[in-house]
C-alpha positions, 0 to 999 in steps of 0.5 A, spaced: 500 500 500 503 507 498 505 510 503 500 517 507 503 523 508 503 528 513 506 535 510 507 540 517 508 547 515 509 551 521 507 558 518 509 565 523 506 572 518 506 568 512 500 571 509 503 572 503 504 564 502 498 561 505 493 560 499 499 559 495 502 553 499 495 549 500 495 550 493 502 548 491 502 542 496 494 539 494 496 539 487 503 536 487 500 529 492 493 529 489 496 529 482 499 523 485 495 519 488 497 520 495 493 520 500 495 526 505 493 532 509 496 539 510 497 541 517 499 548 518 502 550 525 501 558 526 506 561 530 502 566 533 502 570 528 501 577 528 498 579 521 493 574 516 496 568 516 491 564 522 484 567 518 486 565 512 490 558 514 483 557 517 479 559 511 483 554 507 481 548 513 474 550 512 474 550 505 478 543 504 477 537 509 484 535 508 486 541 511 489 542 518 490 548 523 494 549 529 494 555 533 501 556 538 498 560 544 504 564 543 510 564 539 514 558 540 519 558 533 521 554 529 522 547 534 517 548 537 512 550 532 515 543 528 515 538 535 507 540 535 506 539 528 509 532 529 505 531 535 499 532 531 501 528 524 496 521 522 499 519 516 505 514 515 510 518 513 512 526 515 514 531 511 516 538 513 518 544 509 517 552 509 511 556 508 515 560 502 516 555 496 522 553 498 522 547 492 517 545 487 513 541 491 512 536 485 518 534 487 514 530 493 512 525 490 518 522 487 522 524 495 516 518 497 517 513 492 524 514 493 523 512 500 518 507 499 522 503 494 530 504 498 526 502 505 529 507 507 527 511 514 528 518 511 529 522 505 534 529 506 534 534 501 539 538 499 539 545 494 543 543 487 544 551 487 544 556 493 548 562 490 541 565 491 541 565 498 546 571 498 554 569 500 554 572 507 548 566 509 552 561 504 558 564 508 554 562 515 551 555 512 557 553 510 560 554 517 554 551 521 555 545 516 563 545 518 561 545 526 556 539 526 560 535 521 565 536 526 561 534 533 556 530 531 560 527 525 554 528 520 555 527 513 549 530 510 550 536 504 544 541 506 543 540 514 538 546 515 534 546 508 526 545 509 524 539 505 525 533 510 521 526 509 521 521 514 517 515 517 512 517 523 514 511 527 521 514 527 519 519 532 518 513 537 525 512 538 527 519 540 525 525 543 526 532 539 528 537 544 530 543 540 525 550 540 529 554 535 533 552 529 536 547 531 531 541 530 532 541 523 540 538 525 537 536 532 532 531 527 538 529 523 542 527 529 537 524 533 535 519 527 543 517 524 544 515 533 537 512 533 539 507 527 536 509 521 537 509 514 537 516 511 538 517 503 539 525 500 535 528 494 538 534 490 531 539 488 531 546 485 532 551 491 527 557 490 528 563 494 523 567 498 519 573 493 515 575 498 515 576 506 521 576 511 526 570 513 527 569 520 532 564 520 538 568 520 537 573 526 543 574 531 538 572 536 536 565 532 544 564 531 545 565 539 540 560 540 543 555 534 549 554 538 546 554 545 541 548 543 547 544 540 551 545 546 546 541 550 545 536 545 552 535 544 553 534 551 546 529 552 550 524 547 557 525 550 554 523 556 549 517 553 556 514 550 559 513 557 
């Protein structure tokens, strides 16, 4: 039986992007056959994101909204969305188009048909992003290589597929940007076998990112000293 699949968007002021996602991600699996449905994490957002992500949920029974009571970021926006996923499989990703979510489809099959437990995407080109984030990325990349030993191309990039059941054998503790290194380790110590994907990257045309702040940078760091410690301390 093909897999199900839970796609979780945590959403912060992302106003300019929800129809167009519903609509993007509706379109790619239901052009595919694949049985899903769409939950949207609102992060307390302080513009039209959560009216226009419950218009959609009334429109589409496939369609589901979450309300942070207050702004819980990016890890904890993600560890609700997770919670609340039925499907077999789990795919998180950004509200702001990041890749063409045709793309999801084949992300499934590959899954699927290699037995694997979880597919990481990585950009085949993030010139876009501008050389101080590149700049930023590739040093982030270098410490967790160096800490944790992972070995993946593009450890922050939002288009992640894994098992629900995964997420039984360890507990995501992460409340900021770091949970998308944070899911990746956990997995890799936990047994799984996690393949790579290339996909086009598109970068953001509309709103604000608030991933690279000093304040989300500070926060990185600080959550992946902690893990880094809570494995050090597990190997002893």
């Amino acid at each position: 039986m093909p897999s199900s699949v839970s796609v979780v968007i945590p959403m912060y002021n992302e106003e300019d992007y929800v129809e167009r996602t519903v609509a993007a991600v509706r379109g790619a699996l239901g052009r595919a056959g694949i049985e899903h449905e769409l939950v949207l994490v609102d992060d307390a957002s302080t513009d039209r994101t959560a009216a226009l992500a419950d218009a959609a949920a009334a429109r589409d029974p496939q369609v589901r909204v979450l309300h942070n009571p207050s702004n819980l970021t990016l890890g904890g926006s993600l560890r609700a969305g997770f919670a609340a996923a039925t499907k077999d499989l789990i795919l998180y990703t950004d509200a702001d188009l990041p890749f063409d979510f045709e793309e999801i489809p084949r992300a499934v099959r590959l899954l699927d048909l290699l037995e694997a437990d979880f597919v990481s995407a990585y950009r085949f080109d993030r010139t876009a992003e501008g050389s101080r984030r590149a700049l930023y990325t590739w040093g982030y990349s270098v410490i967790i290589r160096a800490l944790f030993g992972l070995r993946h191309r593009d450890i922050n990039f939002a288009c992640k597929l894994f098992r629900r059941s995964l997420l039984q054998r360890f507990e995501l503790k992460s409340g900021g940007s770091f949970i998308d290194a944070e899911l990746l380790v956990r997995a890799g110590a936990a047994g799984a076998t996690v393949i790579q994907i290339g996909v086009d990257y598109f970068p953001r045309t509309r709103g604000v990112s608030k991933l690279a702040s000093g304040a989300v940078i500070v926060r990185i760091l600080k959550e992946l000293a902690s893990l880094w410690r809570e494995l050090r301390r597990a190997r002893r």
